[in-house]
FIZAKE-77783 format. One record per residue (C-alpha): x, y, z. Coordinates in steps of 0.02 Angstrom, whole numbers, plus 32768, in hexadecimal, padded with zeros to 4 digits. Example, Ala and Ser with C-alpha at 12.3 -4.5 7.8 and 13.67 -1.06 7.14 Angstrom:
REM FIZAKE-77783
82677F1F818682AC7FCB8165
REM end
This chain:
REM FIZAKE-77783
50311AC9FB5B50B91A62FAFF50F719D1FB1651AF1A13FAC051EE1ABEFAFC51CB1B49FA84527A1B8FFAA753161B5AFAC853351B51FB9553E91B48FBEB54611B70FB5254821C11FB4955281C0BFB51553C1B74FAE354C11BD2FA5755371C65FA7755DE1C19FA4A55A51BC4F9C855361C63F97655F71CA2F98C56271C2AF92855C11C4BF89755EB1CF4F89656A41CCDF883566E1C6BF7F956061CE6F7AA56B71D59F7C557101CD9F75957621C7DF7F757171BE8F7E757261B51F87256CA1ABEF8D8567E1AA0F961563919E9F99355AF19F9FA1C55C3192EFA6D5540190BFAEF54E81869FB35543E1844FADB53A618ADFB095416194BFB4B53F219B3FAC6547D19B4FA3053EA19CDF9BC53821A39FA08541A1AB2FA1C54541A95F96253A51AC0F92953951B70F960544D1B8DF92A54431B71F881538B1BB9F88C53F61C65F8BE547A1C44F83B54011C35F7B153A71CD9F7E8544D1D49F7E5546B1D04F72B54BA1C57F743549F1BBAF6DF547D1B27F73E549C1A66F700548E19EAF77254C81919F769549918B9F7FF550417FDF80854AD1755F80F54E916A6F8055492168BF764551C16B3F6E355C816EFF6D255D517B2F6C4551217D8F6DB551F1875F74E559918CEF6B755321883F636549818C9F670550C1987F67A5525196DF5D95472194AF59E542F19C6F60554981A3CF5AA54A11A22F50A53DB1A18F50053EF1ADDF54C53AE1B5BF4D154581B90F50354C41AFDF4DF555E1B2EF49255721AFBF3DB55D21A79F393565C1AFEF36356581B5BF408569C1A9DF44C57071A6DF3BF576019BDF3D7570E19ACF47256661994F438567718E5F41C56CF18C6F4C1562018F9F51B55BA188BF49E56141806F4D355E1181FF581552C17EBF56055081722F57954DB1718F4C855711753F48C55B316ECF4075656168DF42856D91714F40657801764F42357B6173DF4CC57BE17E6F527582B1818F5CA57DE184FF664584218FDF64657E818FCF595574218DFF5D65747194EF669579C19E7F5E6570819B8F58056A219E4F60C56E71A90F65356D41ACEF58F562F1A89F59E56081AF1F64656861B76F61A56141BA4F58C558C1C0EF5DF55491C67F54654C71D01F59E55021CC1F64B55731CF7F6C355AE1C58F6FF55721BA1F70D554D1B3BF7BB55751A89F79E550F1A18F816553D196DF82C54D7190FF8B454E7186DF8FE55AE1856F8D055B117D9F94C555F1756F8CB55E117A0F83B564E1717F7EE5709171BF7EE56FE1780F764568D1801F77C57011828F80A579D182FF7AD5749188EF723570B1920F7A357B41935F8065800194CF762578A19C3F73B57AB1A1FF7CE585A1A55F7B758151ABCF71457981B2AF78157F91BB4F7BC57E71C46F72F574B1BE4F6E9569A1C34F71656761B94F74D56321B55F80D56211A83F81D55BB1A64F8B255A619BDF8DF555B1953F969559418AFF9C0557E1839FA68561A1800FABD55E51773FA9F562C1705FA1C56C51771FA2E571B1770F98B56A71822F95B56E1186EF9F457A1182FF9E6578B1885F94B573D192DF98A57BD193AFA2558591906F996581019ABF92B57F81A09F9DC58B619E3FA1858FF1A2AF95758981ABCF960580E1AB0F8D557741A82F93C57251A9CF9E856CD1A0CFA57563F1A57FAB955E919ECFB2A554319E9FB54551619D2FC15547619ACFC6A54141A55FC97540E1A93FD48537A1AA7FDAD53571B4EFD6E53551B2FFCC952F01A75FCDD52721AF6FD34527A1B6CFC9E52651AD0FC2451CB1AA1FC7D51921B42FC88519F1B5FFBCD51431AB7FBBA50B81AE9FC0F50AB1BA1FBEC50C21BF3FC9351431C4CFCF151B41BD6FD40518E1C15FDF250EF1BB0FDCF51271B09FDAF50F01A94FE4551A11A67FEA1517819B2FEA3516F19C3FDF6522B1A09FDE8526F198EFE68522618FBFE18526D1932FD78530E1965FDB1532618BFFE0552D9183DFD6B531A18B9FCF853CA18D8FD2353C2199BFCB053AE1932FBFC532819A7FBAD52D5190AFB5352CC18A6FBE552731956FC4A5203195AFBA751C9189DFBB051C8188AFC6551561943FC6A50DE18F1FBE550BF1857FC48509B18CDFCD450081927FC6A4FD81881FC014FB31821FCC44F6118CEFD0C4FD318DAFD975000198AFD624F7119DBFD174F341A8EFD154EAC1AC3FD8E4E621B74FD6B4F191B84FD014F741B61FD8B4FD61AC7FD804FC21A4FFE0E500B19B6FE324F81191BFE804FBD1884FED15073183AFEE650CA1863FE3A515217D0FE6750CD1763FE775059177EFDDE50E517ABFD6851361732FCF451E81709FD3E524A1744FCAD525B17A3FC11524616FAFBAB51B516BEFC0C515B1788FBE7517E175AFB3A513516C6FB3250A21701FB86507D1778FAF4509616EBFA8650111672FAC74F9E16FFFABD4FA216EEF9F74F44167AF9784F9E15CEF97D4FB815E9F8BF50141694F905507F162BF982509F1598F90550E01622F896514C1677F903518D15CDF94C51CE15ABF8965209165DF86C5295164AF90E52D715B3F8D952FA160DF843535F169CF8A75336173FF8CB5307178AF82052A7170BF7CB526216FCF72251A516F8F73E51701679F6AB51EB15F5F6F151921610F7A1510715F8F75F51301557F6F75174150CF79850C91546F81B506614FAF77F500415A9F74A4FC415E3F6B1502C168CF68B4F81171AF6C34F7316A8F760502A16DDF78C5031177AF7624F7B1792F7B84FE1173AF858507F179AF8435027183EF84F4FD017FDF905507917E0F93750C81877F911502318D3F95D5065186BF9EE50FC18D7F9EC51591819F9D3518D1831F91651BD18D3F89852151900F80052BD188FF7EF531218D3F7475320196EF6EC52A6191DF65D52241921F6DA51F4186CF6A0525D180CF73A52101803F7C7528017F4F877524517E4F93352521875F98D52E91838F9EF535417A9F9E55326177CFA905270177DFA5552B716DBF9D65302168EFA6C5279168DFADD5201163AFA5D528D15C7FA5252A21593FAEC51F91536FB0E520D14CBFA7D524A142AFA9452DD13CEFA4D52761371F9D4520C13F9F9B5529C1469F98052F913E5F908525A13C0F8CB523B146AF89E53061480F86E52EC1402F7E652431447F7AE528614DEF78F531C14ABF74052D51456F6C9525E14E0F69952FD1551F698534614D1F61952B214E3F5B6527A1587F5B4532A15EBF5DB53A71584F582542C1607F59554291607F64D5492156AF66954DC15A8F6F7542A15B3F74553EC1507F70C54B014AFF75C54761518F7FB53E014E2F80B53EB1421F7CE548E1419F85653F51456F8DB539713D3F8A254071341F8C954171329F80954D71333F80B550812E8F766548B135CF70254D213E1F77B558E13C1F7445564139FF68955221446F66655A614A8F6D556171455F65B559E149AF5DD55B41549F627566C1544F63956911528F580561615A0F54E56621615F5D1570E15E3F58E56D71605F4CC569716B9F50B574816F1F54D570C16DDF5F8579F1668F6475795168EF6E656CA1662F6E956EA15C8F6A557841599F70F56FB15BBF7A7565A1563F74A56D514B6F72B572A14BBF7D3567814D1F81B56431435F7C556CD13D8F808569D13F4F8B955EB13BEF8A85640131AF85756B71314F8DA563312A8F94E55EF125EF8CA56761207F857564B11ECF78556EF11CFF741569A11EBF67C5658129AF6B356F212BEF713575112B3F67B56FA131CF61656F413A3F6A157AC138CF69757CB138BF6065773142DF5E357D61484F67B587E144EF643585D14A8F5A55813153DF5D958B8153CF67059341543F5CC58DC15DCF58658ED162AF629599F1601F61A599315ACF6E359EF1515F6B85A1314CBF75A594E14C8F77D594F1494F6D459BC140AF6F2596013B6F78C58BE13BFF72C59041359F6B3595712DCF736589A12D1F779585812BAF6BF58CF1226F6AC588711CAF73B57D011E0F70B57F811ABF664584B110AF6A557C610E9F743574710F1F6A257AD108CF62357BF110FF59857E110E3F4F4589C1110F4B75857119BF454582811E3F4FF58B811C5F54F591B120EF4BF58BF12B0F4BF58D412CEF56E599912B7F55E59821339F4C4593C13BAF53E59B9138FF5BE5A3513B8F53059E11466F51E59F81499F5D65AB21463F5C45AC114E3F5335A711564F5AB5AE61548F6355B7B1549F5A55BA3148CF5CD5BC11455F5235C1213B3F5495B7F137FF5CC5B0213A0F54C5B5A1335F4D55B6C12ACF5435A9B12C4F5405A8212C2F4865AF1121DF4835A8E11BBF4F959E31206F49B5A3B11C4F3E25A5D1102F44B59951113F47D59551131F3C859C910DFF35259BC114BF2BE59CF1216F29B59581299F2D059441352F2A9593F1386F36A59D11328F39B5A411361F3085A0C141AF3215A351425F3C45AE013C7F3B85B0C1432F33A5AE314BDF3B55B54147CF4365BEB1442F3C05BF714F5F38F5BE81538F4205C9714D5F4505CF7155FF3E25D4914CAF3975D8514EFF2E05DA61447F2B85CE61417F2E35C901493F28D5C751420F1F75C2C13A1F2595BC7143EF2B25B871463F1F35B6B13BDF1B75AE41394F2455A911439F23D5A841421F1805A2D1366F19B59D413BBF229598B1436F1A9595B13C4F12859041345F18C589413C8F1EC58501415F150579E144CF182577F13CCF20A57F61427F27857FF14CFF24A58411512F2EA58EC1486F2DB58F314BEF22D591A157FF25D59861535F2F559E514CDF27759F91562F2035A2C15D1F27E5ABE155EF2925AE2155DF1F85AF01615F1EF5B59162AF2835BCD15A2F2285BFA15FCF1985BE416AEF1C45C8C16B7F1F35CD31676F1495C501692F0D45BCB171BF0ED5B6F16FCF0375B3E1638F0675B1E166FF1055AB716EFF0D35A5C1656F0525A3315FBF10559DE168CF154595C16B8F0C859271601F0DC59311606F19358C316B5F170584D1652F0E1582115CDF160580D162EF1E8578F16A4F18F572C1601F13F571415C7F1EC56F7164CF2435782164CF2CF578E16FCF2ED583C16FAF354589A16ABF2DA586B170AF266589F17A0F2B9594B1757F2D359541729F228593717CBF1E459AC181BF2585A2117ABF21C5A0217EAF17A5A1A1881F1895AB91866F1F15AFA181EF1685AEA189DF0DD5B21190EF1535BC918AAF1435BCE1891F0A65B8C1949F04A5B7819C2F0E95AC319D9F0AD5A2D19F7F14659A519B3F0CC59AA18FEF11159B81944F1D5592019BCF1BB58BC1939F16758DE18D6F20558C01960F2755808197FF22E57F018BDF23A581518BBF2F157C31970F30D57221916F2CB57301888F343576F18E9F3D858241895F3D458501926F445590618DDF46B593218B7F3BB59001969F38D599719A7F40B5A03192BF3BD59E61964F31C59E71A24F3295A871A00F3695ABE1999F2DB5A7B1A32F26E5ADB1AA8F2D85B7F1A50F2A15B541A44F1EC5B3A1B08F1E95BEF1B1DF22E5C321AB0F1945BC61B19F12D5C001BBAF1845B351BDEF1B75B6A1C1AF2605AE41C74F2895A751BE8F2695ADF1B80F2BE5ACE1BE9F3665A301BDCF3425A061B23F33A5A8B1B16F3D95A361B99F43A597E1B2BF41859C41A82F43D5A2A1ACDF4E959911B1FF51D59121A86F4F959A21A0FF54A59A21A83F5DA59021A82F60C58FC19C5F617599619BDF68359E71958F5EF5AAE1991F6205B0E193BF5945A9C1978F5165AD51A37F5435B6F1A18F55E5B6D19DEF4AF5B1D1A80F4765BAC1AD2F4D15C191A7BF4625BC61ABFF3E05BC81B6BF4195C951B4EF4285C8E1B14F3745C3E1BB2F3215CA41C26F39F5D3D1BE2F3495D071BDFF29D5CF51C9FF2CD5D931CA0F3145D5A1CE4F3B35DDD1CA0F4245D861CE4F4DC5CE31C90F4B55D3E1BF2F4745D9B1BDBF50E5D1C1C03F5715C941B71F5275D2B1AF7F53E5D4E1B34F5DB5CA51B08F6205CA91A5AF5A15D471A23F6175CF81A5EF6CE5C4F1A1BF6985C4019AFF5FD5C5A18FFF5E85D0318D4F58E5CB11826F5495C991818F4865C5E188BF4395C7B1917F4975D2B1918F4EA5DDA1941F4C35DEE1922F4205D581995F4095D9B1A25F46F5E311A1DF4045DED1A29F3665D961ACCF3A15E201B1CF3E05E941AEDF3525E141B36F2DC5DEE1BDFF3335EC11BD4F32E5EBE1BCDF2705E4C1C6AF2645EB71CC0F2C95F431CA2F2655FA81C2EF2DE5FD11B9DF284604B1B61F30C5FDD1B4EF38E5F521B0EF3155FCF1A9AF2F95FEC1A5DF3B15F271A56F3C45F1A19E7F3365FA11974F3775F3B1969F4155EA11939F3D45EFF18BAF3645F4D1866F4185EA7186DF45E5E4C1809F3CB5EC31772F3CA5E6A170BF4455DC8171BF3E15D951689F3765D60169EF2C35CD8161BF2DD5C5B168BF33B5C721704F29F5CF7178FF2E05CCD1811F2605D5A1898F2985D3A1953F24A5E02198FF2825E631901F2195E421962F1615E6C1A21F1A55F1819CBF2085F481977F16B5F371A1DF10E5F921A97F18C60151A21F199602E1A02F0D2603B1AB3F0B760B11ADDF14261211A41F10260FF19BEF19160A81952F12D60B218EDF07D6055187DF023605117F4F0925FFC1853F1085F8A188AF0755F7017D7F03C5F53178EF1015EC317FDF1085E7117EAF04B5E8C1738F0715E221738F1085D6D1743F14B5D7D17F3F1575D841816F0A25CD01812F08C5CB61899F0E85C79192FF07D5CEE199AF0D85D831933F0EE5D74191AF0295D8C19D7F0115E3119D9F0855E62193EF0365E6C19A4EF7A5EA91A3BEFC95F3A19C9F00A5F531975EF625F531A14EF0A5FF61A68EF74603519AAEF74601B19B6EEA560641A5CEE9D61061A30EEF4612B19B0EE93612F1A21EDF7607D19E0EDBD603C1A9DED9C5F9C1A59ED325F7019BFEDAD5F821A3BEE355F0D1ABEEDEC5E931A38EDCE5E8B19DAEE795E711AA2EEBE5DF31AD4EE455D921A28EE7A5DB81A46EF445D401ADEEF2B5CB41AA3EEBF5CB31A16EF3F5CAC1AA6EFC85C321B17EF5F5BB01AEEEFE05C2F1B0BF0855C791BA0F0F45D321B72F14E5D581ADEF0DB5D441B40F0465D971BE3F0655E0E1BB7F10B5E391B2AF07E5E611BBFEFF95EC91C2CF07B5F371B9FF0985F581B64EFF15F751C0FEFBE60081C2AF00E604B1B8CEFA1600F1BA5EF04605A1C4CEEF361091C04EF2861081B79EEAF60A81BCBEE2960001B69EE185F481B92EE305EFB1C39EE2C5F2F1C70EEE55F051D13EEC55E411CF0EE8B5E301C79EF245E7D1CFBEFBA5E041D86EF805D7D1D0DEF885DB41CDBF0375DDA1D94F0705D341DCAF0505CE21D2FF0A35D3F1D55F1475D261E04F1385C7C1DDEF1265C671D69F1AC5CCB1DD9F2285D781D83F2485DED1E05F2105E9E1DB6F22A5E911D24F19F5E321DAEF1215ED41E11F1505F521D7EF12E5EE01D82F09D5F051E1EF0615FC61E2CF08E5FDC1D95F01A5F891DF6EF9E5FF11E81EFB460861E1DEFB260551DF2EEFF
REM end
């Protein structure tokens, strides 16, 4: 006899579909399916002997179940799980996504923030990676109790299933909904399937019973079966408990092994599932019950040395009465370590719950949070829970304040968007303006990051009361216009934010580093030339005054400062990145130093066409699992291999960064790479594939900065020149020229068309030296390659003039400046070719077998032809 079935009764065709399902995934089709049930009727049970059959045809199983007790638990535990696996996949096998899933665990340092498409890319690679398996069954129970996050994480990570040898099964109530509305959103776009469980017929509530007992089912009394069908309503758990009772009161017990039924089972039964429960309870040591009474306030899966702190026992005693209540079939294994114990059921939690009192449960709601404090300091979320439970609300709120931030430093936004709000509503009924504001505070912060500035806004609108129902100091009240001021800059109201930082400057009465930085930010961000020294001269008192006090306002103020003078003056620019860099480093702030080395290597990619700076910022974010900034930057490399005529590398480094951006559903960040793609197609001169990457750039792309029409022309203008059509190269260039006018110089316009136009148009005789000297007198001169076009330029402009030797000399310079490049250099020497020989200058000759054999080598025939029909000509 048991008192749990020794098989699984009444789900065939569930276990079926869902042993389907694994097979797909074992096929490479991987998918979803979310079993959602009401408590007792089996999700568990049914989950248990599937991923029992999975791991016997070959699969890998790791399981996270979801509890209120910290943001991202159920995927931190996946990730624990598996990376303790003989199997786990190495380091290298992961790459930049390694530390992405470190960062998942609670002790994760504070860190990078990473997006939920990050994370949940991080974790297909991390299930994708099967090693000796066939394919891995991802179990994640009780998503019902998931946080916001969790949530968003998983239905990101379904849309990256389908060709994966990857199955996520996961299990929910209906009740809260938001799993479910989750499950049935996944369901309606065609990457998951909701099952749901039902209650079992009479049949198969026979066939449970009959399993139970060990005899045919023909044999179990019908009393029995209508009592249970009745109380029971088909949950399995319920049958189990209610059957149990039955045996523990001898109304059905087995006379010469036949099982008989003795007196009225209605009237000697408990009335319910929760009162059967408890009547197993009572039958245990009081130490037992005290124990147990403890371990559900705790939840479900409970750490057994804070139970045991709370009922008062000595750590043998507990274990000695956890192991009589788990012979009691009321407790078992909770987590994969085997060192958490859980109930059985989450019912079995409730039911010892419901007898105790409301003073008896605060009571033992503050007892345990304070032992949770003590003993599990990294389970704030736990000790908020339980203090709120407790009646203790201002503890409570404090350390869900405590959690958000920490939540917030981890990356995990939306976790401590839900932790603050949370606190607000147990304040809600009880008013404390002081710890109102610094709940606010906190929120209105962590709503900027998120870039939600109208919640961001009302936040602070609340913080401004609480400050003044509590008296604040000015300071206060300054700060909290400061951070109204950064939600203005996040919903591009530059004027509304000043009008913030004004009324913060009346409050203090003297300069400070947070104010200036961030009205520096916003007078930039007016694209007002005439205010961009006033923009500079606050960021540059906002930098000194930080120092090391502020480390974080010091980068902010320095990242001003760059984006002041990159448009004028890369080298200084450059000087206020390496101490943006140098401060970040000494203190630690990982992000900005990420950015600043990025916008290092930007910049020598401007100003000598070199990679060296980009790939040492690539292996710097690679290290820290920057996943986003490694996209960005392979694409920055892409473009630099054009210059240098590395095309194949540059396909390359496209192809990585469009296939990486792809997978996270990251549109502009392909469409870039498409750009790309158009790029090296026209530095080939391959006028069907250029077309056809600009083509999809205008039916699909984004025509903002960066990436629109002035970018399209430049392609096709260049793949123009390589196909000898100077004309239309000519018309391209013009539009890209129309198409850049409305683009201000202060967000640092660094145009790669202006120096080839000026050259094209200089040797055909459309242009002079005032054009010459409106672009060497601009910006754009620092570019490496608009430096080579600009002493190509000077040399035909020389050698038309009569000034044979100058012109010689500026040409001779134009390519040791381009030793290093691919188009610049020898597009440069075809075109000034042509001139030279006319007036008599240069060595033409020298230069257009250097150039034929380039595009010979490199495959585009017609300008290694033009090439060679000059040299014929001569």
């Amino acid at each position: 006899m048991h008192l749990t079935s020794p098989v699984l009764v009444g789900r065939r065709g569930e276990f079926s579909t869902l042993r389907a399902a694994v097979e797909r995934a074992r096929e490479g089709r991987g998918g979803a399916v979310f079993l959602v049930g009401e408590p007792g009727i089996g999700k568990s049970r049914l989950t248990s002997e599937v991923v029992t059959d999975a791991t016997t045809r070959g699969c890998r199983v790791l399981r996270g179940r979801a509890s209120g007790g910290a943001p991202l638990r159920a995927l931190a535990e996946v990730v624990s799980t598996a990376l303790r696996r003989r199997d786990a996949p190495t380091e290298a096998q992961l790459g930049a996504y390694w530390p992405v899933l470190r960062r998942l665990s609670p002790d994760a340092p504070a860190g990078l923030p990473d997006p939920h498409v990050v994370r949940s890319e991080a974790l297909l690679r991390l299930c994708s990676a099967t090693g000796t398996h066939e394919a891995t069954v991802l179990l994640l129970e009780d998503l019902h109790e998931a946080d916001k996050e969790t949530l968003v994480v998983v239905d990101h990570l379904l849309d990256g299933l389908a060709d994966q040898a990857v199955l996520v099964l996961a299990t929910t109530r209906p009740h809260p909904p938001l799993a479910l509305e989750f499950a049935e959103s996944a369901e309606a776009r065609g990457v998951a399937s909701v099952q749901r469980l039902s209650g079992l017929g009479d049949a198969d509530t026979a066939e449970l019973v009959a399993q139970c007992l060990e005899i045919p089912a023909s044999e179990v009394p019908a009393e029995v079966i209508a009592h249970l069908h009745r109380d029971a309503r088909g949950v399995p758990f319920v049958v189990e408990e209610l059957l149990a009772a039955m045996i523990e009161s001898t109304v059905l017990r087995p006379d010469h092994a036949i099982w008989r039924v003795h007196g009225d089972v209605r009237a000697q039964l408990p009335p319910d599932v929760t009162a059967a429960i408890l009547h197993r309870v009572d039958r245990l040591a009081a130490r037992g019950v005290a124990l147990l009474e403890a371990a559900a306030v705790l939840g479900r899966n409970f750490p057994l040395a804070v139970a045991a702190t709370v009922a008062g026992l000595a750590p043998d005693d507990a274990v000695e009465q956890l192991r009589g209540a788990a012979q009691a079939q009321l407790v078992g294994v909770g987590s994969d370590d085997g060192e958490t114990p859980a109930f059985r059921h989450a019912l079995t939690a409730d039911a010892i719950l419901s007898r105790l009192t409301a003073a008896q449960r605060e009571a033992l709601s503050c007892s345990a949070a304070q032992a949770v404090e003590s003993m599990r300091p990294q389970e704030t979320e736990l000790a908020a829970n339980l203090w709120a439970a407790g009646g203790a609300t201002a503890r409570a709120v404090h350390l869900l304040v405590q959690a958000g931030r920490r939540a917030a430093d981890r990356g995990l936004l939306t976790s401590a968007v839900e932790l603050l709000e949370r606190g607000l509503s147990i304040l809600d009924p009880h008013p404390d303006p002081a710890l109102e504001a610094d709940l606010l505070d906190t929120l209105a912060a962590v709503l900027v990051h998120i870039g939600d500035a109208d919640r961001a806004f009302a936040a602070g609108e609340r913080l401004g009361e609480a400050l003044a129902a509590m008296n604040a100091p000015p300071a206060r009240l300054a700060a909290a216009h400061v951070a109204q001021a950064r939600a203005a800059t996040v919903a591009t109201q530059w004027e509304r934010g000043l009008d913030h930082i004004e009324s913060a400057r009346r409050l203090l009465g003297t300069d400070e580093a947070s104010v200036d930085a961030v009205a520096a930010t916003l007078i930039l961000n007016l694209d007002q030339v005439d205010r961009l020294p006033e923009a500079r001269a606050l960021a540059e008192r906002a930098a000194l005054a930080a120092g090391d006090e502020q480390p974080d306002v010091a980068c902010e103020a320095l990242d001003v400062l760059t984006r002041c003078t990159r448009g004028h003056d890369l080298a200084r620019s450059r000087g206020y990145v390496e101490r943006w860099r140098s401060i970040a480093e000494a203190h630690g702030l990982v992000a900005w130093r990420i950015r600043a080395l990025l916008e290092l290597g930007v910049t020598e990619r401007y100003l000598c066409s070199s990679t060296t700076g980009l790939l040492a910022a690539r292996q710097a974010a690679y290290e820290t699992g920057a996943v986003l900034v490694i996209i960005a930057i392979d694409l920055h490399l892409a473009h630099t291999h054009i210059l240098r005529g590395e095309y194949d590398e540059a396909a390359r480094r496209s192809a990585g960064a469009a296939t990486a951006a792809a997978r996270l559903r990251l549109h502009g960040l392909v469409m870039l790479a498409v750009a790309i793609d158009a790029g090296i197609a026209a530095a080939r001169g391959d006028r069907e594939t250029t077309d056809e990457a600009l083509g999809r750039l205008r039916e699909e792309g984004d025509a903002g900065y960066g990436n629109g029409e002035e970018v399209w022309a430049y392609c096709s203008a260049m793949c123009a020149l390589v196909e000898e059509q100077p004309e239309r190269a000519l018309a391209d260039f013009a539009e890209a020229d129309r198409a850049t006018t409305a683009i201000p110089i202060i967000r640092g316009s660094y145009f790669f068309f202006r120096g080839p136009y000026l050259l094209l148009r200089v040797t055909r005789g459309r242009a002079g030296w005032a054009e010459y000297e409106e672009l060497a007198d601009s910006h754009l001169a620092q570019l490496h390659v608009h430096r080579t076009y600009l002493l190509w330029s000077q040399a035909v402009l020389l050698g038309r003039d009569g000034q044979v030797d100058a012109a010689a000399d500026a040409a001779a310079q134009a390519i040791a400046l381009s030793a290093d490049l691919g188009l610049p250099r020898f597009l440069g020497a075809r075109l000034v070719a042509a001139c030279a020989l006319a007036d008599g200058w240069g060595s033409p000759v020298e230069w257009l077998r250097d150039a034929a054999g380039y595009f010979e080598g490199h495959g585009t025939h017609r300008v290694a032809d033009a090439c060679r029909a000059l040299l014929r000509g001569n």
